[in-house]
N, C-alpha and C positions, 0 to 999 in steps of 0.2 A: 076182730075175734078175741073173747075173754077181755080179761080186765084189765090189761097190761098199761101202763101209764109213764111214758118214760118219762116224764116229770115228775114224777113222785119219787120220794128218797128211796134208796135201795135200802132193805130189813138188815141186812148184814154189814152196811158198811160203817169201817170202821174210823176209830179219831185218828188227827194227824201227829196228836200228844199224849204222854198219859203222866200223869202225874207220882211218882215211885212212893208206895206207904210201906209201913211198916208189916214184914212179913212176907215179901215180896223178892221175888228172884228176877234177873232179864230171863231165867229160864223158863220160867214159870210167866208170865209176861209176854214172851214170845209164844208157849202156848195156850195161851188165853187171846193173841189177838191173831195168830196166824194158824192156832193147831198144832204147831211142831215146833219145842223146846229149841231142836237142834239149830233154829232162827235166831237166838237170842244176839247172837256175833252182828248180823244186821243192824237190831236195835242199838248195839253199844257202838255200831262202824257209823251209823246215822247220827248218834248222839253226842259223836265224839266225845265216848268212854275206853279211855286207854284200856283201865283194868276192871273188869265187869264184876269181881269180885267187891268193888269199894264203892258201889252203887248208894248213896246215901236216900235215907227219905227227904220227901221232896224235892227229889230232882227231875227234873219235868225232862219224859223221854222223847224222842222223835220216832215216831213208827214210819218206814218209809215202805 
């Protein structure tokens, strides 16, 4: 029934890195990859980022 295909990628899923540019918060980052800002602690607890405020560009994050 329908077109269901569980072999096919899923449309939403997301990477397992993301690469930090310029203009970019873990806030903003966490709501761009989960919807909710208040996630960013994740990101920096995954990326082993003491202090999320000293996020530099190019630093390649862990989305867990």
């Amino acid at each position: 029934m329908g077109d269901y295909n569980e072999d096919a990628p899923q449309a939403d899923a997301k990477p397992s890195t993301y690469t930090f540019e310029a203009g970019d918060t873990l806030w903003a980052v966490a709501e761009r990859f989960y919807g909710d800002g208040n996630r960013y602690q994740e990101i920096a607890n995954a990326s082993g980022i003491d202090n999320p405020d000293e996020v530099s560009v190019g630093h390649v994050l862990t989305l867990p």
